[in-house]
Residue, then its C-alpha position, 0 to 999 in steps of 0.5 A: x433124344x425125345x424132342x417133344x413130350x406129347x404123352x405127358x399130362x400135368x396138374x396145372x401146379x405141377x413143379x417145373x423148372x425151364x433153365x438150369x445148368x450142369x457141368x456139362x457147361x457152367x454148372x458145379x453139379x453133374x447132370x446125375x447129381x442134378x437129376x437125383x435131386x430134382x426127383x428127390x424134389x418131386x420136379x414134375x418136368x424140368x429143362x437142363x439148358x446147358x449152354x451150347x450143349x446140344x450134343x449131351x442132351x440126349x444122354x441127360x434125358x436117358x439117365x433122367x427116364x432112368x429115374x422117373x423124370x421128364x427132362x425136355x430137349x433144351x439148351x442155352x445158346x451165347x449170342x450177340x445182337x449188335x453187340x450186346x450179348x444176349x442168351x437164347x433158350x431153344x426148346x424142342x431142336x430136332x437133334x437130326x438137324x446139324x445146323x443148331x449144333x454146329x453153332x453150339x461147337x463153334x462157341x465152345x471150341x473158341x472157348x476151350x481155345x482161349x481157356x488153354x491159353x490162359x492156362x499156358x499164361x498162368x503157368x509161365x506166371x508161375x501159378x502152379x495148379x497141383x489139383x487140377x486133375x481133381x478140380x476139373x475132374x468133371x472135364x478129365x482135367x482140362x479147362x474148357x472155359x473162362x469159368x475153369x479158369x476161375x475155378x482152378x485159382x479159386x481152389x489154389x487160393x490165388x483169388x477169393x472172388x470174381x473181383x481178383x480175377x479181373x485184374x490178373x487176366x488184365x495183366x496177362x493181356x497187358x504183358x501181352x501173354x494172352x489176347x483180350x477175351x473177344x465176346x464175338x469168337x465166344x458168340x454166335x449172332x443172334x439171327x442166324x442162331x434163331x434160324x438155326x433153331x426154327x429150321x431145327x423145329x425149335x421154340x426159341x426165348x429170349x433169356x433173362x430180359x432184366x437180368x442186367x449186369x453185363x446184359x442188356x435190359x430189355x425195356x419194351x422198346x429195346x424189345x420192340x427193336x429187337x423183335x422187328x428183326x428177330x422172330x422170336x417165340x417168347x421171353x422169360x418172364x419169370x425169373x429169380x431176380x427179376x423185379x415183381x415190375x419187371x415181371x409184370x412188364x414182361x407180362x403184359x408185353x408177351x400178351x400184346x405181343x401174342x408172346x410165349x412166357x417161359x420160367x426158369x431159375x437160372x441154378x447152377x449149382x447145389x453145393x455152396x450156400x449162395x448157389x441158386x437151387x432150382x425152383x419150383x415153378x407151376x406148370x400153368x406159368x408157362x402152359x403156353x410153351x408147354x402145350x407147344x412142346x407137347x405137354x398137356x395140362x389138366x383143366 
């Protein structure tokens, strides 16, 4: 696996795209199939951050040197921070380094746990999934996460959205077939994923700070708290649903703060019409980041 990139030369308006996902986590495409596209695009560089996916990262970058593109070591890591569930993004980990992976394993072996036994709850319900090897196919077949979940009922008719889901997994813990989703067996704690990262060579950055929903919102003060406890690198800033304010803040704050900027949309997917395909972000968003990483811009 090639941590770094410090060969690579690029226009300052040069398409990159720093976070973006596959079935190898949460994602519907394949890594092949995202990668087709993106040199189908012309991407420049781009960073396949799969959640707790250390151990795959090489074989993307391999498949992707194939076919012409840069690809960054990278990965998205579920943490919490006094409870609040809050994603990191881990740029240039030495693969060599067993810390980080051995949190990124810990997390999906809890969630491969917890998926089979909502499985096992389904079908004493009597849902019967007759696709499930087709469905999961990327996964040979067996769940791996609450999102597997989700995807089975869908494909079966049993829900139409994540709203009927809710109230199914609620019976199920109800009726005591299931014990409640736990976030702290499905996370890591954020300090000693930042150490883990560090000791590995890694950048790390705070993911979505304004993203919401189920996320907290990083204001500047809840970015000051978090800061005094946790070195971290930089925030992304640019972001698809972040608020152009929202955006500016993040800014300005990275410049006081003496903060890397990170860009990246987020994409999951490429097949349904409200899937977020990747977005073509120009490299000098983010030069700062890149330049640590080993990647130089043309003046």
């Amino acid at each position: 696996m090639q941590r770094l990139t410090p060969w690579l030369t690029l226009s300052p308006d040069a398409p990159v795209d720093l976070q973006m996902h596959t079935s190898n986590s949460d994602g519907s495409c394949t890594p092949q199939e995202l990668v087709d596209y993106l040199v189908k695009e012309q991407f420049a560089l781009v960073a396949i951050t799969d959640h707790e996916r250390v151990d795959t990262v090489a074989q993307v970058q391999r498949y992707a040197a194939e076919r012409g593109l840069h690809v960054l070591a990278a990965v998205e890591m579920s943490t919490n921070w006094h409870g609040r569930p809050t994603d990191i993004l881990c740029f240039g980990f030495d693969p060599a380094h067993h810390g980080l992976g051995e949190l990124a394993r810990r997390v999906r072996d809890a969630e491969e746990h917890w998926a089979r036994q909502m499985l096992d709850a389904l079908e004493h319900e009597g849902y019967r999934f007759a696709r499930q090897q087709e469905v999961l196919k990327n996964h040979r077949g067996q769940p791996k996460n609450a999102g597997d979940i989700y995807e089975l009922l869908l494909q079966h008719g049993y829900v139409h959205n994540e709203q009927e889901f809710n109230p199914l997994f609620e019976h199920l813990v109800a009726s005591g077939l299931i014990q409640p989703y736990d976030p702290y067996r499905m996370t890591n704690d954020l300090v000693a994923v930042v150490a883990a990262a560090h000791q590995s060579g890694a950048i790390c950055i705070l993911a979505h700070p304004g993203r919401g929903g189920t996320y907290p919102r990083y204001t500047p003060t809840l970015l000051d708290q978090l800061l005094a406890e946790v070195p971290l690198d930089g925030i992304e800033a640019y972001y698809p649903t972040h608020s152009d304010e929202q955006r500016e803040e993040y800014l300005a704050y990275a410049r006081q703060h003496n903060l890397l900027v990170s860009s990246g949309s987020d994409s999951h997917g490429l097949r349904a019409a409200t899937d977020r395909a990747p977005i073509k972000y120009p490299a000098r968003l983010s030069q700062q980041l890149l330049e640590r990483l080993g990647v130089q811009l043309r003046a």
